[in-house]
Structure formats: C-alpha cells, structure tokens
C-alpha positions in Angstrom: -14.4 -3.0 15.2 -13.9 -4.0 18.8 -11.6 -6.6 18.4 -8.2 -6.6 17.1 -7.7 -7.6 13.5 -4.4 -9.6 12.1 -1.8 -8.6 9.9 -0.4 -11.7 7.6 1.4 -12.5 4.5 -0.6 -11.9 1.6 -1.4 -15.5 -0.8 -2.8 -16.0 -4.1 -6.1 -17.5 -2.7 -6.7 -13.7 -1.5 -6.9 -12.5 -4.7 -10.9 -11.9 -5.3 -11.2 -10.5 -1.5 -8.2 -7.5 -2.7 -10.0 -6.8 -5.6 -13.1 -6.4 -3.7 -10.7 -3.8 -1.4 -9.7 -2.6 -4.6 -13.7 -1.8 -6.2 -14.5 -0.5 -2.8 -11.5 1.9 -2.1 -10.4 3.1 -5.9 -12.5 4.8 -8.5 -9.8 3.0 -10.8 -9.0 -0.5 -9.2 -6.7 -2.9 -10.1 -7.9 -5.8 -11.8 -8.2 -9.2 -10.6 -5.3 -9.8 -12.7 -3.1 -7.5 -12.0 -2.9 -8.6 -8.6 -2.2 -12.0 -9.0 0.1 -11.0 -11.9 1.6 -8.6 -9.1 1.4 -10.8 -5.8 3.2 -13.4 -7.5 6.4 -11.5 -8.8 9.4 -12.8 -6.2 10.1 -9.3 -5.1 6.6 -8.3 -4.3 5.9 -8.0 -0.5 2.0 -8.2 -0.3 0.0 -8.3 3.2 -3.2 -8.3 4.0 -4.9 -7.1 7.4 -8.0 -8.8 9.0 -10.9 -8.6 11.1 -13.3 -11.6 11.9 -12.1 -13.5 9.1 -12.1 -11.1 5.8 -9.5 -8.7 4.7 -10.5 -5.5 5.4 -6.7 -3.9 3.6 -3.6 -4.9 1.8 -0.9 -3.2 1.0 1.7 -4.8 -1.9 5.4 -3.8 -2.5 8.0 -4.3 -5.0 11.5 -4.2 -4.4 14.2 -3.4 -6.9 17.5 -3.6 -6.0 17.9 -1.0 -2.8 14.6 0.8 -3.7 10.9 -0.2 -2.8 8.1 0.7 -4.4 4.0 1.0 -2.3 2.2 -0.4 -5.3 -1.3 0.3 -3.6 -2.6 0.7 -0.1 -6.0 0.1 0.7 -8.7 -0.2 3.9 -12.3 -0.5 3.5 -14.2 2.9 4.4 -15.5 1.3 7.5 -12.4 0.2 8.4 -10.4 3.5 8.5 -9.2 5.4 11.1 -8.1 2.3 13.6 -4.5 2.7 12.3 -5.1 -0.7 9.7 -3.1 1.0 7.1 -0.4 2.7 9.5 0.6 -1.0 10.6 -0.2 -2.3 7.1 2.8 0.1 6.0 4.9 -0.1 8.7 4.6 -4.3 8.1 5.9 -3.5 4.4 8.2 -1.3 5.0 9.8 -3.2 7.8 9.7 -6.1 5.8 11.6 -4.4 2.5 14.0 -2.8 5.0 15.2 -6.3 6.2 16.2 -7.0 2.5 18.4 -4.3 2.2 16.1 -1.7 0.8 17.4 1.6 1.6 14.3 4.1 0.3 11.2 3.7 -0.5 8.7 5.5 -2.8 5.1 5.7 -4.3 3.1 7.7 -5.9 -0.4 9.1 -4.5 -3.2 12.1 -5.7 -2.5 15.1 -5.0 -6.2 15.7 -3.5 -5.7 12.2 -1.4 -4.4 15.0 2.5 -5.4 11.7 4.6 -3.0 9.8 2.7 -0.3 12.0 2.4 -0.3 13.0 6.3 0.2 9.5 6.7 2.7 8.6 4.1 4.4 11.8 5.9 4.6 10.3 9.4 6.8 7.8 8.0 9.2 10.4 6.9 7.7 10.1 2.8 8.8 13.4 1.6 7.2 15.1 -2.2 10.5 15.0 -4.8 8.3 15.3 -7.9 5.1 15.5 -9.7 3.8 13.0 -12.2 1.2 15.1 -14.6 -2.0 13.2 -14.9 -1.3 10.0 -13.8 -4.7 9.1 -12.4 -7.6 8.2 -14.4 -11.2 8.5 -12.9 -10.8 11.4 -12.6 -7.9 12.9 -14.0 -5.4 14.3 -11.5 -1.7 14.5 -10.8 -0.1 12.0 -8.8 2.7 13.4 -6.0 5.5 10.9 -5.9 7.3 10.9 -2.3 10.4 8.5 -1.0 11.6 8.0 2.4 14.7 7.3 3.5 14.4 3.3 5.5 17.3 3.1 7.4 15.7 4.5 10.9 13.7 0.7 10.4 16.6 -1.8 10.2 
C-alpha cells in the first residue's frame, strides 16, 4: 500500500463493504444489520478509511450525552500496521470531542495486546473487566475510557 488511503464519513451504501471488514477481522462479526441499524442512529459517528477505491477499516461511535462509546474498530489483515486504525480513532474521537464528549470508552479482549497498546496511546486506561463477553471463543472483554479533553 504505496499510496495514501482516505478517511471519510461513513454512509449507508457502505454497509456490505463493513461487513466484509467485519467477516474478515472478527471471529464474531456484526451483522449486515446491525450496522445499518447502527450507522443510522443520529448519534453514531461512523468512518470508513480507503485505499484505491474500497474500504479497507471503519470505525463507528455512539455518543451519549458527555460519553462516547468505540462500537468496533476494524482494518483488513493486509492493511495493518500503516497507522489506518490510529487515524481511524483519532477521526472519531476528534469528531465526538467536538460535540462535547468528555470521555470515551470501549470494550476489547483481553488477548487482543495490539489493540490495547493502541487504545493506550490515546490515553484509554483498564477501569473494569466484563466476564465473558466475547463469543467465538469465549473470553473477557477489558473495558478502558479516556479522558477527551487534551482533543478539543
């Protein structure tokens, strides 16, 4: 992946192409939908990154009130490590931060260390454990918030 690849506002008519993320990155993906169901909420904040045309990521947000939720994250395998989902989560973030979102959390396996060291840079920090919450296989899910007001 030579070339740069774009980061834009997620749509409804990218629907099939994130669920193709989805089969590709999860071993329990997110329906078709879900997603739309998701993407077309008014306080979802869904983009997609990418290269030559096709998405090659997404990451969707929810906002409640002063609080953000990272629904999912996701790069293809060949995509990774170009920073795609580092500037797919700083887009979100900055975008939920502009709406008066103060913190943010999510929720990610506790096996997933590429993840977390990333969720980590952005000042994510573990505040509790959720027992099981992963399917495919069964594991516990670490739940982490950041603080967003070093991104106003």
């Amino acid at each position: 992946m030579a070339e740069p690849y774009q980061i834009r506002p997620a749509a409804a008519a990218d629907i099939s192409a994130l669920a193709a993320i989805e089969r590709e990155c999860f071993s329990d993906p997110w329906t078709s939908d879900g997603l739309r169901e998701s993407i077309q909420y008014e306080t979802s904040r869904a983009f997609v990154a990418e290269f030559g045309g096709a998405a090659v990521g997404y990451v969707m947000a929810r906002i409640s009130g002063e609080e953000a939720e990272i629904l999912n994250l996701a790069v293809l395998p060949r995509c990774r490590r170009r920073g795609i989902a580092r500037c797919l989560l700083e887009e979100a973030l900055a975008a939920v931060a502009t709406e008066g979102v103060r913190e943010a959390y999510l929720e990610v396996r506790q096996s997933n260390a590429e993840a977390i060291s990333l969720y980590q840079a952005f000042g994510f920090r573990p505040v509790g454990l959720r027992p099981d919450y992963y399917r495919n296989p069964l594991e516990d899910a670490l739940v982490l918030r950041a603080p967003l007001e070093t991104l106003r």
